[in-house]
BALOBA-1460 file (C-alpha; in Angstrom, 3 decimals):
// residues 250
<rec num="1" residu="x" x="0.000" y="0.000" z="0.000"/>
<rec num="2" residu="x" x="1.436" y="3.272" z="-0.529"/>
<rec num="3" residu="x" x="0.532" y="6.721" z="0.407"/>
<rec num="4" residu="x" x="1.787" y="10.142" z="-0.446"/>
<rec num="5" residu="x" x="4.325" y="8.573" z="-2.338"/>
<rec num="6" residu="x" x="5.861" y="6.488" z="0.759"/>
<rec num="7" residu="x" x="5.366" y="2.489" z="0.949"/>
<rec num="8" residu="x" x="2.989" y="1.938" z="4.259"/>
<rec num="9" residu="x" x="2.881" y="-1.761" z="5.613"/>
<rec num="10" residu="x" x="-0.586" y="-3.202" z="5.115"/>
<rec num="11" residu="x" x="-0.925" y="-3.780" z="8.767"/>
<rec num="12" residu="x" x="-0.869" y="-0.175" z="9.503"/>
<rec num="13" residu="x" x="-4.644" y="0.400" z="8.192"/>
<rec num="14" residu="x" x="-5.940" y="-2.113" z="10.736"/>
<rec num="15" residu="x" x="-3.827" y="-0.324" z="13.483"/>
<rec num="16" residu="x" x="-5.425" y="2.344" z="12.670"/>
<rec num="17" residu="x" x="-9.068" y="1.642" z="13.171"/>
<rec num="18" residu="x" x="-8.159" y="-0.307" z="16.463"/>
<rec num="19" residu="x" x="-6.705" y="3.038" z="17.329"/>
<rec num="20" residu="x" x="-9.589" y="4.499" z="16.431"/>
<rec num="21" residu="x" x="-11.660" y="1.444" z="18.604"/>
<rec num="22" residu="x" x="-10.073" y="2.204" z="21.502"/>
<rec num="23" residu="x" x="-10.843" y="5.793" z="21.488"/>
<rec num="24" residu="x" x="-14.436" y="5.759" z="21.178"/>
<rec num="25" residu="x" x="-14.392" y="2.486" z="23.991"/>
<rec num="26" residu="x" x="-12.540" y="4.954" z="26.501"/>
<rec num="27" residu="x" x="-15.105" y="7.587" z="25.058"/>
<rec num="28" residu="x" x="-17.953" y="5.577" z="26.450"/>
<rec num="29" residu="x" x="-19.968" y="6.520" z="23.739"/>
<rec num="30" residu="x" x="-21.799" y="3.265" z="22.790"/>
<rec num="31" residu="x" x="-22.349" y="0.853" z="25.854"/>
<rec num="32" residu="x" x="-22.028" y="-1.762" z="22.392"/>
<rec num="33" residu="x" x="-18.332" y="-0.762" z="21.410"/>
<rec num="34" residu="x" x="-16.485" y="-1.209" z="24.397"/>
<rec num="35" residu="x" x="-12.414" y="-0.833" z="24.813"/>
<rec num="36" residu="x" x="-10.366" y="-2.901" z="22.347"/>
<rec num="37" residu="x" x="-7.769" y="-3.049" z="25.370"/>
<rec num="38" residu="x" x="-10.932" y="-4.656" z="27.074"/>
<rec num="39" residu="x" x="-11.719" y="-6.909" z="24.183"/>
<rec num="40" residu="x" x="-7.940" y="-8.475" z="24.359"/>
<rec num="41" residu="x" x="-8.152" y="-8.794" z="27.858"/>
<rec num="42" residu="x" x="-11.193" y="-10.563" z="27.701"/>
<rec num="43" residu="x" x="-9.836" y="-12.482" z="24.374"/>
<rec num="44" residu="x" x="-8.063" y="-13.975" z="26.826"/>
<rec num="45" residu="x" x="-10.882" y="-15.630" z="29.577"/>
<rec num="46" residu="x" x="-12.535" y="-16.548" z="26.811"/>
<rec num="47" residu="x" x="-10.216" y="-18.727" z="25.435"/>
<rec num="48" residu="x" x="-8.820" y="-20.533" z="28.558"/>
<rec num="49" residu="x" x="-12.791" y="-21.019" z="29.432"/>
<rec num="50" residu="x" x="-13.829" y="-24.236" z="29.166"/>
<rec num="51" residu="x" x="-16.696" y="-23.557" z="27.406"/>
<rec num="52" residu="x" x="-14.469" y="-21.976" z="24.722"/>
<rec num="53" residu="x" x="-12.924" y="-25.553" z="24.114"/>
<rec num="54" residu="x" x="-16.018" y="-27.240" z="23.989"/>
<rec num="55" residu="x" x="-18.086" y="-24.613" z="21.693"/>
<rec num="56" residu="x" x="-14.604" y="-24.607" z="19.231"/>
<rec num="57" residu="x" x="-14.759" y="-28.790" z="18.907"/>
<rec num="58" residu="x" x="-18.323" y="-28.437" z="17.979"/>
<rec num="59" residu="x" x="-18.233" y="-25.845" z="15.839"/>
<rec num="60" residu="x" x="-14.788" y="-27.019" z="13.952"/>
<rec num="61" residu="x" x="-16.850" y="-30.753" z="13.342"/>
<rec num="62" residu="x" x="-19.387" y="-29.161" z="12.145"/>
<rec num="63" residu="x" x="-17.752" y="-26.831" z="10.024"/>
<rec num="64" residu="x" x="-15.207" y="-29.507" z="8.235"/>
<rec num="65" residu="x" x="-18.138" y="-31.704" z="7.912"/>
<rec num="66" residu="x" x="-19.858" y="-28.961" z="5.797"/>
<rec num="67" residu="x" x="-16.769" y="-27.420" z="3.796"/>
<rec num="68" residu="x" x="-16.038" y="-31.455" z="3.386"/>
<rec num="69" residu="x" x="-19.376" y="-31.744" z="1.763"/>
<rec num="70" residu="x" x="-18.747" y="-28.562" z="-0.120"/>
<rec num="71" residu="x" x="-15.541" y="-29.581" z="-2.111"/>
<rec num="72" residu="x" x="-17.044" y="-33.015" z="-2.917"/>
<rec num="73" residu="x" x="-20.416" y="-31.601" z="-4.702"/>
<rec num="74" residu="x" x="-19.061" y="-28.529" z="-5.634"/>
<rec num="75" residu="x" x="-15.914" y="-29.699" z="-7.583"/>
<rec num="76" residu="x" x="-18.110" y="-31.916" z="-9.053"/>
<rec num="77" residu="x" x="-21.077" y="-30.164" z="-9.841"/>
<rec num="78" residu="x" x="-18.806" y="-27.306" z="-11.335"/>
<rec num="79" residu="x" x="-16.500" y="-29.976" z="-13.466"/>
<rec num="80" residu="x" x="-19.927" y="-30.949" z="-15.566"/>
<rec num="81" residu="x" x="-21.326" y="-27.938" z="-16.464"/>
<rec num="82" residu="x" x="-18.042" y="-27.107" z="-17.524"/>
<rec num="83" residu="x" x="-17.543" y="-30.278" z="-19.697"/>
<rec num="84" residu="x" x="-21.367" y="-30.390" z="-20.326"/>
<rec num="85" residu="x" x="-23.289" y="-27.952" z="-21.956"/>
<rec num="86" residu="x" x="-26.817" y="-29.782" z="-21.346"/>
<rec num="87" residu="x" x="-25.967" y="-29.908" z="-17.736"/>
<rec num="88" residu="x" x="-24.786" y="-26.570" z="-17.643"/>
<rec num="89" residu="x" x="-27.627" y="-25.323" z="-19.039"/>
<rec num="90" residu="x" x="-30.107" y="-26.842" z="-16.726"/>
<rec num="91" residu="x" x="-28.119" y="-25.730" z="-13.425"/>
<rec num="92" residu="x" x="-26.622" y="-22.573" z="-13.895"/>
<rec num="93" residu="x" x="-29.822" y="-20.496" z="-13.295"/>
<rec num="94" residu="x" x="-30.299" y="-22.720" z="-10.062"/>
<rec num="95" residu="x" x="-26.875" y="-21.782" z="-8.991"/>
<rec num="96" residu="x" x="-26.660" y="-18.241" z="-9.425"/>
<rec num="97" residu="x" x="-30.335" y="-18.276" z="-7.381"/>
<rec num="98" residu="x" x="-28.834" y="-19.972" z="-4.568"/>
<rec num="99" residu="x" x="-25.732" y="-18.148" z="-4.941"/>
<rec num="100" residu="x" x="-27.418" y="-14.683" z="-4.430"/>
<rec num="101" residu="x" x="-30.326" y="-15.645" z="-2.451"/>
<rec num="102" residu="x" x="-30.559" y="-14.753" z="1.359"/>
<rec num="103" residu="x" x="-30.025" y="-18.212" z="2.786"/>
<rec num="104" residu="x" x="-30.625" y="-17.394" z="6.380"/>
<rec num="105" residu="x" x="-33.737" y="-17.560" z="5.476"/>
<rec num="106" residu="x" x="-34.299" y="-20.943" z="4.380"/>
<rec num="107" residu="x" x="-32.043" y="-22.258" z="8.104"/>
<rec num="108" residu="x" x="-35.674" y="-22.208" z="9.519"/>
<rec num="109" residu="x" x="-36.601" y="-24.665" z="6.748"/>
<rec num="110" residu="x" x="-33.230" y="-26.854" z="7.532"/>
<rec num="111" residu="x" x="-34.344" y="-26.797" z="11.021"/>
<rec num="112" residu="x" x="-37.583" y="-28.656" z="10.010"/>
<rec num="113" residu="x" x="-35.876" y="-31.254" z="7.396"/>
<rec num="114" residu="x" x="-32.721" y="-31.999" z="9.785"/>
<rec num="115" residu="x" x="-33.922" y="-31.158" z="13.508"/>
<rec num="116" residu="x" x="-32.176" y="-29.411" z="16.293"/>
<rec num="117" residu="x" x="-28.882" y="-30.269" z="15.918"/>
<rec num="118" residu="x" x="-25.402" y="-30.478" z="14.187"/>
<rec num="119" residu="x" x="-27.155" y="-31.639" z="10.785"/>
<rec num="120" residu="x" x="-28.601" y="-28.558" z="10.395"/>
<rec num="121" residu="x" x="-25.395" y="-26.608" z="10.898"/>
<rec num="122" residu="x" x="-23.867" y="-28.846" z="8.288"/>
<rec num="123" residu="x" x="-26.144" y="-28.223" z="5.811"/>
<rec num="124" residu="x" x="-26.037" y="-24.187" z="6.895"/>
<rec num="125" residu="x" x="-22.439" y="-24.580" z="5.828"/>
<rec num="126" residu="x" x="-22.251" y="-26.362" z="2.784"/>
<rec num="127" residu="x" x="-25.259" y="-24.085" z="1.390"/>
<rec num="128" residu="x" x="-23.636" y="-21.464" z="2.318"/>
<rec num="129" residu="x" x="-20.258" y="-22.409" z="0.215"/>
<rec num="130" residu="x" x="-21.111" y="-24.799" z="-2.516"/>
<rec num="131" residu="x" x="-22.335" y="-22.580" z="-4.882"/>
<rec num="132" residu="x" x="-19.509" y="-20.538" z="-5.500"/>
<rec num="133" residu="x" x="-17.018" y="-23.280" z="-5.581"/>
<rec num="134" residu="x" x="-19.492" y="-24.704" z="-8.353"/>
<rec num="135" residu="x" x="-18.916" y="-21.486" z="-9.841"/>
<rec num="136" residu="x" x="-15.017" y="-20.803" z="-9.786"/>
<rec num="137" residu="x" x="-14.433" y="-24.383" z="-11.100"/>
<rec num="138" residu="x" x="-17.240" y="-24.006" z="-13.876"/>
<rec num="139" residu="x" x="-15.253" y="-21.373" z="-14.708"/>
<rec num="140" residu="x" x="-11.799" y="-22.584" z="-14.784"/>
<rec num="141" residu="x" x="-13.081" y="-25.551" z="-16.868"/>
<rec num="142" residu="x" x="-14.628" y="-23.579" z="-19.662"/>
<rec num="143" residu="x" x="-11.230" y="-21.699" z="-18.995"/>
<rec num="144" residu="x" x="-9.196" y="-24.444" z="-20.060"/>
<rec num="145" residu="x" x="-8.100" y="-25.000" z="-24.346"/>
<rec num="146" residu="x" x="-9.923" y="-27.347" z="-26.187"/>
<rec num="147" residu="x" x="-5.873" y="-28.352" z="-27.854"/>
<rec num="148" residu="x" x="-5.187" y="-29.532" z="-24.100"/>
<rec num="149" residu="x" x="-8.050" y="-32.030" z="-23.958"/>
<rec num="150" residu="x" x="-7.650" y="-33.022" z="-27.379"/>
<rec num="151" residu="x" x="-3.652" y="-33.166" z="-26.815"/>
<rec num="152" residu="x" x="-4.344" y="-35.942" z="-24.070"/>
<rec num="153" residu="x" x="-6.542" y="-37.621" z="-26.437"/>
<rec num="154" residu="x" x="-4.441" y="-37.945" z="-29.404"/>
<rec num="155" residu="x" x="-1.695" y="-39.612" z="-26.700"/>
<rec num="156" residu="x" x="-4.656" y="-42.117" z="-25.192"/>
<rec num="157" residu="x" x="-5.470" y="-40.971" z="-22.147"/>
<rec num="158" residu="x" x="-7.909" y="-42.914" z="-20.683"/>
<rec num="159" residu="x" x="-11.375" y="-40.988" z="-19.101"/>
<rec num="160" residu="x" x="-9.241" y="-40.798" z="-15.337"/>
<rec num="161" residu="x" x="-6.237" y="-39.429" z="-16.852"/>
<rec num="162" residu="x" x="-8.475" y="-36.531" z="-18.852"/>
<rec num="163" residu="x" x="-10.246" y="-35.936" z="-15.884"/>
<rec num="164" residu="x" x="-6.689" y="-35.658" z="-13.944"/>
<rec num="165" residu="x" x="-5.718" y="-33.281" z="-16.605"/>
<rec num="166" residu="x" x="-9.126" y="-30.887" z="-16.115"/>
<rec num="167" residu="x" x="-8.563" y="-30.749" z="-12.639"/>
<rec num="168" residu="x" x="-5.111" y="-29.496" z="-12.362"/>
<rec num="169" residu="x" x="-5.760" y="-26.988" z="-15.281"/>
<rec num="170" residu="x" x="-8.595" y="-25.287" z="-13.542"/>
<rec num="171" residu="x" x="-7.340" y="-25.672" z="-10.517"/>
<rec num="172" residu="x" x="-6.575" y="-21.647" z="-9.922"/>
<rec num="173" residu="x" x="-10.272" y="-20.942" z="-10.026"/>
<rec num="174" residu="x" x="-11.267" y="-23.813" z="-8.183"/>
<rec num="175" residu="x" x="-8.419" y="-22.581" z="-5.369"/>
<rec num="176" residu="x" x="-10.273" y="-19.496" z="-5.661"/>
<rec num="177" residu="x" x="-13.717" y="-20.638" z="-5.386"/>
<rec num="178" residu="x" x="-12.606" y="-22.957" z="-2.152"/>
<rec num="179" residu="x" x="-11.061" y="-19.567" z="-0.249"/>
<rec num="180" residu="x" x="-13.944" y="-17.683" z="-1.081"/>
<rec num="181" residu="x" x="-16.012" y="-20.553" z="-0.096"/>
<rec num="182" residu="x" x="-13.935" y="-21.077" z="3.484"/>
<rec num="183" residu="x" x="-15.124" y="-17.534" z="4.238"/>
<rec num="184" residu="x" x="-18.827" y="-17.971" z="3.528"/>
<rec num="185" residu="x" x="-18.766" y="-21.538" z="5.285"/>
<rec num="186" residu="x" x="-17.500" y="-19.189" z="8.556"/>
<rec num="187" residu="x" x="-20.870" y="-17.317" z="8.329"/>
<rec num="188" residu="x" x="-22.929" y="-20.562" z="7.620"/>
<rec num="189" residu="x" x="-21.723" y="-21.873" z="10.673"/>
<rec num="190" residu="x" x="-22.159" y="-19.070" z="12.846"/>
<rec num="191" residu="x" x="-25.577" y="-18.422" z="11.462"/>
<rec num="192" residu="x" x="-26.846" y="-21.968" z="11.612"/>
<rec num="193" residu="x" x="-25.493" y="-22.124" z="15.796"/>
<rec num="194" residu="x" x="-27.341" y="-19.356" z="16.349"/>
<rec num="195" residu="x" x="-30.949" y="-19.523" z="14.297"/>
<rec num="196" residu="x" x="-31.174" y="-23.179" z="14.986"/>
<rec num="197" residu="x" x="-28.785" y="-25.050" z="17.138"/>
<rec num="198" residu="x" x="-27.693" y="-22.825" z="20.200"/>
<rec num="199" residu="x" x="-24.692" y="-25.022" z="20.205"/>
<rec num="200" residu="x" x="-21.606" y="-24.146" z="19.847"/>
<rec num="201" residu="x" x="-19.955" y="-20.863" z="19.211"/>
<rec num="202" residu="x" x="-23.507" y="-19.374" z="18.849"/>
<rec num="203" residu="x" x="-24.658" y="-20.417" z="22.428"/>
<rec num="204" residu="x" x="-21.511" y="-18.329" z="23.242"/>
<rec num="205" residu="x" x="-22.427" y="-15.682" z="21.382"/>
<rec num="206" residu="x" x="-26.056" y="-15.719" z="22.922"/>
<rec num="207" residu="x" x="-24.655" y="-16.103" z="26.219"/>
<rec num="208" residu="x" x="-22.487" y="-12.610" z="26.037"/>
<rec num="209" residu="x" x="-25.103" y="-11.086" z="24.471"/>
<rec num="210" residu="x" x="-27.864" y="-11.861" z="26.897"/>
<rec num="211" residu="x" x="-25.646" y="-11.159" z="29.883"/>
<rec num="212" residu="x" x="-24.442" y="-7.705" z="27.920"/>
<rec num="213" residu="x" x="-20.980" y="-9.233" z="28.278"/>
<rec num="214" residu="x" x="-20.177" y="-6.991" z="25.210"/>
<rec num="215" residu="x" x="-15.746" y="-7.545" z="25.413"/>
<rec num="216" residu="x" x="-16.562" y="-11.229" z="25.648"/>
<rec num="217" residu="x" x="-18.811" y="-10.833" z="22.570"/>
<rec num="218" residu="x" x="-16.316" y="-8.726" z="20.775"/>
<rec num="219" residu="x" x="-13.495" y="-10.965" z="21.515"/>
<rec num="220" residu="x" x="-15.314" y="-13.802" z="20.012"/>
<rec num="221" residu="x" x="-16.038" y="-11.866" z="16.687"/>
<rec num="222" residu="x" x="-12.375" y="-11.012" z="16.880"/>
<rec num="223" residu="x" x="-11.383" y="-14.718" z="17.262"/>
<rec num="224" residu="x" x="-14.002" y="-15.877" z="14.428"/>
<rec num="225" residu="x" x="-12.462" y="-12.997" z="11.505"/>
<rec num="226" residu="x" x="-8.743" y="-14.119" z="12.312"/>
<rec num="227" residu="x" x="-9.888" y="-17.707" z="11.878"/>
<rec num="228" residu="x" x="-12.124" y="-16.505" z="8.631"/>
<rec num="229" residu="x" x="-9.054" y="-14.743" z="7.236"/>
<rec num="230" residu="x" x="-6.171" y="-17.160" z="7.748"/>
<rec num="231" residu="x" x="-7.729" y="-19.760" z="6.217"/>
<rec num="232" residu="x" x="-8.553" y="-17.536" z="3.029"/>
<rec num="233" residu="x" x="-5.194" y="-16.131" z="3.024"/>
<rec num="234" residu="x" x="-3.659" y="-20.087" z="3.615"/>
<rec num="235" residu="x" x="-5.540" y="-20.649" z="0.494"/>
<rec num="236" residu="x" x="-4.657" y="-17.771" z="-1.463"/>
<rec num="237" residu="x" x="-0.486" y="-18.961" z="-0.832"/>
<rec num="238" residu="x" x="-1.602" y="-21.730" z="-2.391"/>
<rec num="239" residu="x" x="-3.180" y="-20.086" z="-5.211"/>
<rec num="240" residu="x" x="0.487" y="-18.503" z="-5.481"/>
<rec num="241" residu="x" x="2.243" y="-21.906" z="-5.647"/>
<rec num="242" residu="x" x="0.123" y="-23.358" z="-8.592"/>
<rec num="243" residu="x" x="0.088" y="-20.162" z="-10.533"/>
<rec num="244" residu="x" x="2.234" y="-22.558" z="-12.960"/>
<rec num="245" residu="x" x="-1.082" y="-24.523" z="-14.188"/>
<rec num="246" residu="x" x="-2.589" y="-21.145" z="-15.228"/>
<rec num="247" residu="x" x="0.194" y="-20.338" z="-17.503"/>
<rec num="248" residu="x" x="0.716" y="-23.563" z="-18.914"/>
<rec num="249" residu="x" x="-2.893" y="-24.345" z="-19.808"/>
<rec num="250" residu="x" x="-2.972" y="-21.069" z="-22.078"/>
């Protein structure tokens, strides 16, 4: 990042706004926004609680479970209408529905289908990231050149082998598509604990909230972004190390 001509560390932006945090916490002027001095020390009781262990161990199972889910159909899903016009044409309005639709409101329907319980978180999460990972690797299929398939042909690749060949080529979208879907599978999660299974990191949340433990509840949401954002930015390093596949499949 640079400003006024002079190269500023990326980093200094967020110091900034906790600056900023802190000031209008000592200020006192929202009851909502306390310290950020207060959230950190509270960071810490919340995670030596053991409720903090417990809530994390459900939450993670639930969450893998779902992104788990995610990859599998969404890979998938995305390789065929990227090989398959027919298919493609059939599913990509369903997609782009689910894609931009407001899914919290259909958790109340999971709740109904799956019960009280871990299911329905599951199924919060891999709604919540499917579709764009069906997306990214739609695109990085129809992405790829038609000599690259037809290459592996001429040299008698069996159906595995092509398939093996599709997969690595489009594999910088489908990177993409599986950060971006990490991220929304974070909010599925958190949204599912909270609208239908007070389990988990959501009872936590409710529990702060209720009990207006406010640098408890901020310390949480602090806890939940650095987990959102190191796995996106875990996958985007990856992204980096196979940049080779995009240049070789042009």
């Amino acid at each position: 990042m640079t400003l006024f001509g002079h190269r500023v560390p990326r980093m200094a932006s967020l110091i900034i706004w906790l600056i900023i945090w802190e000031i209008v916490g000592q200020l006192e002027l929202l009851m909502l926004f306390p310290p950020f001095s207060s959230v950190l020390v509270a960071m810490a009781e919340v995670v030596t609680a053991r409720s903090f262990a417990e809530a994390v161990w459900i939450t993670l199972s639930s969450y893998a479970l779902g992104m788990a889910l995610s990859l599998v159909v969404g890979i998938s899903i995305g390789i065929l209408m990227g090989l398959f016009k027919p298919i493609d044409n059939m599913l990509n309005m369903w997609v782009n529905i689910f894609l931009s639709a407001p899914l919290s409101a259909l958790v109340p329907i999971f709740m109904i289908l799956f019960g009280l319980g871990t299911p329905t978180v599951v199924v919060t999460v891999f709604m919540f990231a499917v579709w764009i990972i069906v997306l990214d690797t739609r695109a990085g299929v129809q992405n790829i050149s038609p000599s690259l398939i037809e290459m592996s042909r001429s040299f008698g690749a069996n159906r595995w082998e092509r398939a093996r060949i599709v997969l690595l080529a489009a594999l910088p979208e489908i990177l993409a598509g599986i950060r971006l879907g990490m991220v929304r599978g974070v909010k599925g999660v958190v949204i599912g604990q909270l609208l239908v299974s007070i389990i988990g990191v959501g009872a936590l949340f409710s529990l702060y909230q209720q009990n207006f433990l406010m640098s408890h509840f901020w310390a949480l949401v602090v806890l939940l972004f650095t987990f959102a954002l190191t796995m996106a930015d875990l996958i985007g390093r990856l992204e980096k190390r196979i940049e080779y596949y995009a240049h070789v499949r042009s």
